[in-house]
N, C-alpha and C positions, 0 to 999 in steps of 0.2 A: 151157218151154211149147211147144205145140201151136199150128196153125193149125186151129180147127175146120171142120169139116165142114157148111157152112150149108144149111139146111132149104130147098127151092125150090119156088113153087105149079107142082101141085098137091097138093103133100105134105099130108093129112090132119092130122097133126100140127099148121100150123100154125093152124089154126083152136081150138086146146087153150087153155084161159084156165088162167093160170099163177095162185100162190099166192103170199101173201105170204111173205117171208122172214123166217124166225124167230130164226135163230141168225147173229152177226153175228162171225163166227169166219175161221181162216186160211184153212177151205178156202175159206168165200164169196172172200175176196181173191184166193187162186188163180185161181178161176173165174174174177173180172171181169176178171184179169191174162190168162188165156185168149182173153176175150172183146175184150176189146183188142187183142189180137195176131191176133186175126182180123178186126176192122175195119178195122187199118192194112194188112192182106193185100187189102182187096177195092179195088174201081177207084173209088177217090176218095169213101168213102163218110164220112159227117160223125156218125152214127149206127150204133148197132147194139142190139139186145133178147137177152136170154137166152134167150125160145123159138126163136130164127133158129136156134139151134145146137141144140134140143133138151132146154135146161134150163128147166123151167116153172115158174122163178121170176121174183118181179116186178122186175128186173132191167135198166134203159137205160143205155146209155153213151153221152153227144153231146159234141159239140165241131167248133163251124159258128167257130172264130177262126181256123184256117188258109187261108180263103176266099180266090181272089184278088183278089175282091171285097169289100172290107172289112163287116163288119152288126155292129151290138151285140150283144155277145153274154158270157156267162160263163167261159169258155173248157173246158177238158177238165172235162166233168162224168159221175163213177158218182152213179146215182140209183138207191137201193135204195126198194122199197113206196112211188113215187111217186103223189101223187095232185093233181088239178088245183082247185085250191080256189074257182078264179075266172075268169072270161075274157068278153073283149066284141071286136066287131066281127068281122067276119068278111071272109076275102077267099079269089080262089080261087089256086091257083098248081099248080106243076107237080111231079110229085113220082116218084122213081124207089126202086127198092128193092134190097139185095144177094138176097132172096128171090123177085124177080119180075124178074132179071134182063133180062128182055127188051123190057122194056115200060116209058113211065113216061104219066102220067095226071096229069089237072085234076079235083084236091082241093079242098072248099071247108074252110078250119079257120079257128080264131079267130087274132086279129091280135095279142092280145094274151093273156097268163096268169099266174096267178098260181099259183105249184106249190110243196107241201111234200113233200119225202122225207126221208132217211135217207143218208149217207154208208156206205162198205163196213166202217166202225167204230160203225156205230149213232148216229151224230152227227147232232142235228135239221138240218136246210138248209130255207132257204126262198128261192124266189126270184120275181121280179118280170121276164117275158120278152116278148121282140113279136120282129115279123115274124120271120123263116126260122130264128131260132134255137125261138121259138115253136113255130114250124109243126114241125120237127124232132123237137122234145120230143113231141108230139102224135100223130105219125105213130110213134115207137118207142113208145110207151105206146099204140097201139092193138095191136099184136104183144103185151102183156101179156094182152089179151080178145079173143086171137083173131083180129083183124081185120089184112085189110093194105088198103093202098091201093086195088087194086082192087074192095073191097068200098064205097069210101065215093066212087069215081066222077062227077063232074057228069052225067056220061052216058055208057055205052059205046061208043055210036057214034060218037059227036063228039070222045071226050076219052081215047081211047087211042090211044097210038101206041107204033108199035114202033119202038126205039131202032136208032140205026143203027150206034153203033160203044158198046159198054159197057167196054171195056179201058181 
């Protein structure tokens, strides 16, 4: 495998709403083995989407259990055709991107969710999530419709900052 080549705003691309996945076959496993190998490449990232790279399939990989900071969490999750079936409370928190490198930003998302997908085998998964593993899932499933971070902002002016060291 590769280290792919990640999409960076203002890439037009990344605004592309990706499709669901149809065929639950070797090459998809390839791919997310791909896609993996380029999230453990980027600087501390807990997440990653298949459109970051240019594949516009519905496609997340998270894994917020290596934190040094301990959170609940499920640990290394592929989430094939994920969808959020449920979710309450809301809070804001701070959020950085491998496609918006330079910058990270005060997102408001739900605190808590409830999500069904698909394994990279077609296997139903269901799961039950809060805080930063939450927010996590939430923030790579908006890369599935186009959206990143800076689209969902508290405020531009108040709630962007440029990052001082991304390495």
């Amino acid at each position: 495998m590769a280290v792919l080549e990640i999409l960076t705003y203002p890439d037009e691309r990344l605004k592309q709403e990706s499709v669901p996945v149809a065929d639950f076959d070797d090459d998809l496993r390839a791919r997310v083995a791909a896609l993996e190998e380029t999230r453990l490449a980027g600087p501390g990232a807990v997440g990653i989407a298949a459109p970051q790279v240019g594949w516009f399939e519905r496609v997340v990989i998270v894994d917020v259990s290596k934190l040094k900071k301990p959170v609940p969490n499920h640990g290394y999750l592929v989430l094939v055709n994920p969808e959020i079936t449920a979710w309450e409370g809301f809070a804001v928190g701070r959020e950085g991107c491998l496609s918006v490198p330079d910058f990270t930003g005060n997102v408001i998302r739900a605190e808590a969710i409830r999500l069904e997908a698909r394994d990279p085998w077609g296997q139903a998964l269901e799961f039950q999530m809060q805080g930063f593993e939450a927010r996590a899932v939430q923030h790579e499933m908006d890369h599935l419709d186009g959206l990143l971070f800076l689209d969902r902002l508290v405020s531009r002016r108040n709630d962007l900052f440029r990052r001082k060291n991304h390495q």
